[in-house]
N, C-alpha and C positions, 0 to 999 in steps of 0.2 A: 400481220402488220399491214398488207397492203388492201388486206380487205378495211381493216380499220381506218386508213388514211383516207380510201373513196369513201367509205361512210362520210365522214367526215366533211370531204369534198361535195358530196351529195347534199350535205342540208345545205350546204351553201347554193347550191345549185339550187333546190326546191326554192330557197327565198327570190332568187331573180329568178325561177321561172314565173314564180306570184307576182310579180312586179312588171313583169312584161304582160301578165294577162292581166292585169288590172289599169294599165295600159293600153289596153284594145286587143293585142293578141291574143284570140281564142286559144289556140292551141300549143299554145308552151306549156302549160303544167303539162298535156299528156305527150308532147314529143320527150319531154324531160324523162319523164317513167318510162317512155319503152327505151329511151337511150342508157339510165340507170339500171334498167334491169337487165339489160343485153348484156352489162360491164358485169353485173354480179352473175351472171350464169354465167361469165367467163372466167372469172379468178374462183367460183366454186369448183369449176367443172376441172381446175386446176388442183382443187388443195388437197384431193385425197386422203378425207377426213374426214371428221364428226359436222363440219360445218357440211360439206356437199350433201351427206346424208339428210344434214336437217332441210335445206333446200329441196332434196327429192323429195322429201314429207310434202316439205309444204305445197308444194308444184301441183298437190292432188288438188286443193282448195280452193273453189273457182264460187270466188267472193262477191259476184256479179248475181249470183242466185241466192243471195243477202241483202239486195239490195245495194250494194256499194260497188261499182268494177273500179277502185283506184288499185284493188290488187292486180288486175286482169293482167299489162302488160309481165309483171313477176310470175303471175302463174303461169302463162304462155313460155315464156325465156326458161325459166327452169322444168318447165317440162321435159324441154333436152336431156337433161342429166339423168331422167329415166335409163336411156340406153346411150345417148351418143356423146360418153366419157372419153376424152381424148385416150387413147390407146398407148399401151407402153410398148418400147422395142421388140422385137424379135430375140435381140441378144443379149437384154437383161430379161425376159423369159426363159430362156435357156438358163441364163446363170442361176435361177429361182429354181427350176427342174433339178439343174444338178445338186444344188447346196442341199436340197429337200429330198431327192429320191435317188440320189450318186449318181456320178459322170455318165454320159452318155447314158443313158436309160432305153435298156435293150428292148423294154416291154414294148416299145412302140414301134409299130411297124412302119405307120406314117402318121405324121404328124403338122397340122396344114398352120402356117406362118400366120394368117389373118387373123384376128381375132373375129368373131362370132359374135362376140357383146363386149362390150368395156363398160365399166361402171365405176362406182365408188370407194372401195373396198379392192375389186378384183376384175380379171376378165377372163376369158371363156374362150378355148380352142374346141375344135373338134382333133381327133384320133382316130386313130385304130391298131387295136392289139395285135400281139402277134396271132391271137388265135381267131382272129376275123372281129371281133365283135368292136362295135364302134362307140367309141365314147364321148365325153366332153369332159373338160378338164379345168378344172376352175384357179387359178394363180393368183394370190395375191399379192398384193403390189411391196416391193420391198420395202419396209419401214413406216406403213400407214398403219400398223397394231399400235407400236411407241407412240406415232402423230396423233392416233384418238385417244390414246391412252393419257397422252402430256393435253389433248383437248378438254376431256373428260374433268381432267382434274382442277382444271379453273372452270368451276360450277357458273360462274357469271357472263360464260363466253356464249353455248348455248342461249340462254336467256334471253343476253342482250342479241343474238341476232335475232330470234323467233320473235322479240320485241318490236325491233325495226321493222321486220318485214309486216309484222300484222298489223301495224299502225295505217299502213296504206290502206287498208281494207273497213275499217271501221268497229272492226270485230274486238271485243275486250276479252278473251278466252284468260282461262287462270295458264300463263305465260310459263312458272315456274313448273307445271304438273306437266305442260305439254314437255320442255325442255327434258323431265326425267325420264319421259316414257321415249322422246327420242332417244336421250342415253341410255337407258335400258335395251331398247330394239338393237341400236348400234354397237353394245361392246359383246349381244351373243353374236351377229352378223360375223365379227373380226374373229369371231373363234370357228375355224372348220372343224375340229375336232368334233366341237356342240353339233354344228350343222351334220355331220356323219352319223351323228347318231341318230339325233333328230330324222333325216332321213328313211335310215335303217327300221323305225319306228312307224312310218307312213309305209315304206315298203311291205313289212309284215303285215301292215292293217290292211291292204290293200291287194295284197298278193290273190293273184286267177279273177279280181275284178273285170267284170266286161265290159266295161267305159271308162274305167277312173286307171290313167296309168303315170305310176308313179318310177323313177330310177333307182338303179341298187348300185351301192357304195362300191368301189375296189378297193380293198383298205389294203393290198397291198402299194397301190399307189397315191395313197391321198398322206397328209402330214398335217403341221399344224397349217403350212402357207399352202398346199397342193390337195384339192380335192377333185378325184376323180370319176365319173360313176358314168353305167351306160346312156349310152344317147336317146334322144325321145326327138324323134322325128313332126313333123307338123308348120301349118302355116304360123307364123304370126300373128302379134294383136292386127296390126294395122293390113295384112292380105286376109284376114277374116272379119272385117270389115265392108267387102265387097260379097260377102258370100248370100247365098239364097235364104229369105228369110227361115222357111223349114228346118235349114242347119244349124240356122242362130239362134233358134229358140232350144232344140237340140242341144245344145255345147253351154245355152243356159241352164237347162236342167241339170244338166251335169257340173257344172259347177254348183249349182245350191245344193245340191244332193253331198257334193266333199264337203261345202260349207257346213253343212247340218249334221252329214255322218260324222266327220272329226271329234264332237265332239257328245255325239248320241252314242256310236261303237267305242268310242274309247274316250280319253280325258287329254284331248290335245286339241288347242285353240289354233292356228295356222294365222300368224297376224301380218304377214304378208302378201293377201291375196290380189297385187297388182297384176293387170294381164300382160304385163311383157314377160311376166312366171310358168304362162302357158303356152300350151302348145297345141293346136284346132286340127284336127284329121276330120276330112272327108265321111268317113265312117259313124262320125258322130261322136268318139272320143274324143277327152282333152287328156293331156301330160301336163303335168305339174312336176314344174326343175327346179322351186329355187324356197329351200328348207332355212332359211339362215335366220327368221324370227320365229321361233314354235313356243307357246307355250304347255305345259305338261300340268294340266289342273288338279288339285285335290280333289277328290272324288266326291267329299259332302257342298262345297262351290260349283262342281260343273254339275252335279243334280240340284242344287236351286237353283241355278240357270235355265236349264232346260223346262222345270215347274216354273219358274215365272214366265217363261216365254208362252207355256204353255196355258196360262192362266188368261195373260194376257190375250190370247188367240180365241180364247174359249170365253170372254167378256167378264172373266172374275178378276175386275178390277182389287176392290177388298182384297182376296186374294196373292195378286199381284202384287200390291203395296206390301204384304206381310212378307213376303217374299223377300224382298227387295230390303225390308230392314232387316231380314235374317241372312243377309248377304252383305250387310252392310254398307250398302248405301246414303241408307241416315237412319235417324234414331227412333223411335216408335211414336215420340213428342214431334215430331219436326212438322215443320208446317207445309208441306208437300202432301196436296189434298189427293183424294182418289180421283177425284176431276179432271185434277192438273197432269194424273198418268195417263188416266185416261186418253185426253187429248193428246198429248206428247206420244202415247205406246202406239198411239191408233194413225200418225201422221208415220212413224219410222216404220210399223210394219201395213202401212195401208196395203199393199198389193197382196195382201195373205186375209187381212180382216175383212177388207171389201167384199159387201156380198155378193158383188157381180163377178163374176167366175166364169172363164177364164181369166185373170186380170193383164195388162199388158205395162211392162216396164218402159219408162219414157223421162226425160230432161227432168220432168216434174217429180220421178224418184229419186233423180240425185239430189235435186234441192231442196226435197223437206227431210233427207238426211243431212245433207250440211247444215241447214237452220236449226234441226236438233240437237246438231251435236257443239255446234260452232259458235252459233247466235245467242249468244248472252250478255244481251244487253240488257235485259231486263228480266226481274223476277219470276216472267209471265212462262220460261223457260223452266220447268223445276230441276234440269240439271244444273243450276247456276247455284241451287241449294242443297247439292248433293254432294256426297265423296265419292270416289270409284275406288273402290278395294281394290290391293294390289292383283289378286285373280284376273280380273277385268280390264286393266287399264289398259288392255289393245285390242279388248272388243270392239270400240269404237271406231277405232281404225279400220278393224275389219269389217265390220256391218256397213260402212261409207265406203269400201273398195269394192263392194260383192255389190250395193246398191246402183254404184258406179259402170261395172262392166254390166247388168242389166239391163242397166238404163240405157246404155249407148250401142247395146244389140238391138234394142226397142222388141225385147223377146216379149211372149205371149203364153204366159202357162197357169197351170193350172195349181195356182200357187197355194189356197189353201189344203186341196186335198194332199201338196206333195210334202207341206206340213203336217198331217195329220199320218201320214203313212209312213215317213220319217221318226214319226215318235211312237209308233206301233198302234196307232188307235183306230186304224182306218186299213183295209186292203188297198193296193196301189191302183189307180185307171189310168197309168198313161205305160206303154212298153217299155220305157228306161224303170220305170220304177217298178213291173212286176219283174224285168232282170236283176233290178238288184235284191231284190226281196228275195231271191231267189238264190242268190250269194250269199245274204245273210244267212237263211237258213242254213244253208251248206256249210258253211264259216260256224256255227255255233255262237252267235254272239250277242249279247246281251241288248234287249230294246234300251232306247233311250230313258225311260223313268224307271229302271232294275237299277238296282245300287250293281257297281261294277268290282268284279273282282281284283283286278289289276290296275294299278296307278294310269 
């Protein structure tokens, strides 16, 4: 209700900001937008719910590489909600502990009061068990399951705000499809149970990995509201930000290597790949802490995935498109020429298709993934003319989150061979990828285009 009522309050404000600048005042519409946006990253950053999570989505969307910045001040403001969710007490954490894992919970040897991260959903202590070993402990916030749950179920609430806000931006995205796939992301998030497993899932695929390090659940201390698992040590997005270019190209390999093996070694999409998820070691490793979106693919969808990616990489357009309607995308009549994928495959994976080799990720990769996937204002887009099978529908997300962190390392790799050697068609040339090749073997595990035995 009180985000309803600033709404509200807001248009009235947009019309006398228009009024004063047509008036002479330059700059009232945009004092008005950062002062509207500052208000709504505050009553989100409050609600502990299905709205804050959509706000975090949106927060990724920097609409200015569309050609429109009236979203800019929104996406600035809710960028906060990333990580700095106002924090819950100390002493309704404890009541959360005991209700979930009984009074006084002897497991903990110590147990540090601050939180580590706050977010939307939950937040995040560090530990340590009696038997040394050090954790992080994930809480959820008492009664935000029912909040998203009573959010969820007025299907119009989502909508209209995803509406509101993208109205500023210019952008006509199909509004109701984004709103599902928020709600979809957001009611596995509120289940820790999901996310344990989910987890336990990545840990096995991963386990004696020499750069990709993933945590292991303690199910004797996680529940529906309490998720516990060992600690992953490492810088930050924002302290690996300063670090030496060598490293950042480093810690990007190694992300597009989880990105690509997730779903080449086994049938699991990872649709959360924001980097406040990771963790940057010195060493060249990253840790990956935060499981709470996973998709688990059917086996005959994530091998036409990987063949059309693979088509695409390889110039068989033709190809590609058959692909794509045997994944269902659209129908074999549709009018989404080979042309139009062409252009489109060839803009989202340019730093892999480009013949110049090494390629180097830059500002200019974030923005021909958001124009891909965002910008449909006009036919000239063929995903404006397409469906995304349910398989899919957080691919998108994820290929703009991985483009994302890329691009703002400004890494430099050697991006088609680490394509080609990821899907087994090619031996590795760069050391991360003859170690990991070197894991697979040892792993016994099935190249990317082998039909897989296990879900």
């Amino acid at each position: 209700m009180p985000l309803a009522g600033f709404t509200a309050r807001a248009a009235g404000g947009r019309l006398v900001a228009g009024i004063r600048a047509k008036a002479g005042d330059d700059g009232a519409v945009d004092r008005f937008h950062e002062r509207t946006a500052e208000r709504y990253a505050e009553l989100l950053g409050h609600s502990r719910g299905a709205l804050m999570k959509a706000g975090q989505i949106l927060s990724l969307i920097d609409a200015r590489s569309l050609g429109n910045g009236g979203f800019a001040p929104y996406q600035s403001a809710l960028a906060r909600l990333q990580a700095d969710a106002p924090p819950m007490h100390i002493t309704l954490v404890r009541q959360v502990l005991d209700t979930e894992l009984g009074p006084a919970v002897t497991q903990f040897a110590d147990f540090t009061e601050a939180a580590l991260a706050a977010a939307s959903i939950g937040q995040v202590h560090r530990a340590v068990l009696s038997d040394g070993r050090e954790v992080a402990v994930k809480i959820q916030y008492p009664g935000v399951a029912q909040a998203i749950r009573d959010d969820l179920a007025n299907t119009e609430l989502l909508t209209t705000f995803i509406r509101f806000a993208m109205s500023a931006s210019g952008m006509t995205p199909d509004v109701r499809t984004m709103a599902r796939e928020a709600a979809a992301r957001i009611c596995e998030e509120v289940d820790y149970r999901h996310e344990a497993a989910s987890i336990t899932k990545f840990t096995e695929l991963y386990r004696g990995h020499p750069f990709i390090r993933v945590p292991e659940v303690i199910p004797e201390l996680s529940s529906d509201r309490v998720l516990t698992m060992t600690y992953l040590d490492g810088m930050d997005w924002a302290a690996a930000q300063h670090a030496d270019q060598d490293l950042k190209n480093t810690w990007a390999e190694v992300v597009l290597r989880f990105s690509y093996g997730n779903m080449r070694h086994a049938n699991l999409l990872h649709a959360d790949p924001h980097p406040g998820n990771y963790r940057f070691n010195t060493d060249g490793s990253v840790g990956f802490v935060d499981f709470g979106c996973v998709k688990t693919l059917p086996e005959l969808p994530r091998l036409r995935w990987v063949r059309m990616v693979r088509a695409v990489i390889e110039g068989r357009f033709d190809d590609a498109r058959e692909h794509m309607v045997q994944a269902g995308f659209f129908a074999t009549d549709s009018t989404v020429t080979v042309g139009e994928l062409r252009q489109w495959w060839s803009e989202q994976l340019h730093e892999i298709t480009d013949m110049t080799q090494p390629a180097t990720y830059t500002q200019d990769t974030i923005e021909r993934a958001l124009r891909g996937i965002f910008d449909l204002r006009s036919d000239a887009n063929p995903l404006s003319r397409m469906a995304t099978p349910t398989e899919f529908v957080f691919a998108p997300r994820a290929q703009l989150a991985i483009s994302s962190i890329l691009g703002a390392l400004r890494a430099t790799l050697p991006a088609r061979a680490i394509a080609d050697d990821t899907d087994g068609l090619a031996d590795p040339i760069t050391e991360l990828g003859k170690l990991h090749h070197a894991w697979v073997r040892e792993r016994g595990l099935p190249s990317a285009l082998e039909r897989h035995d296990h879900p």
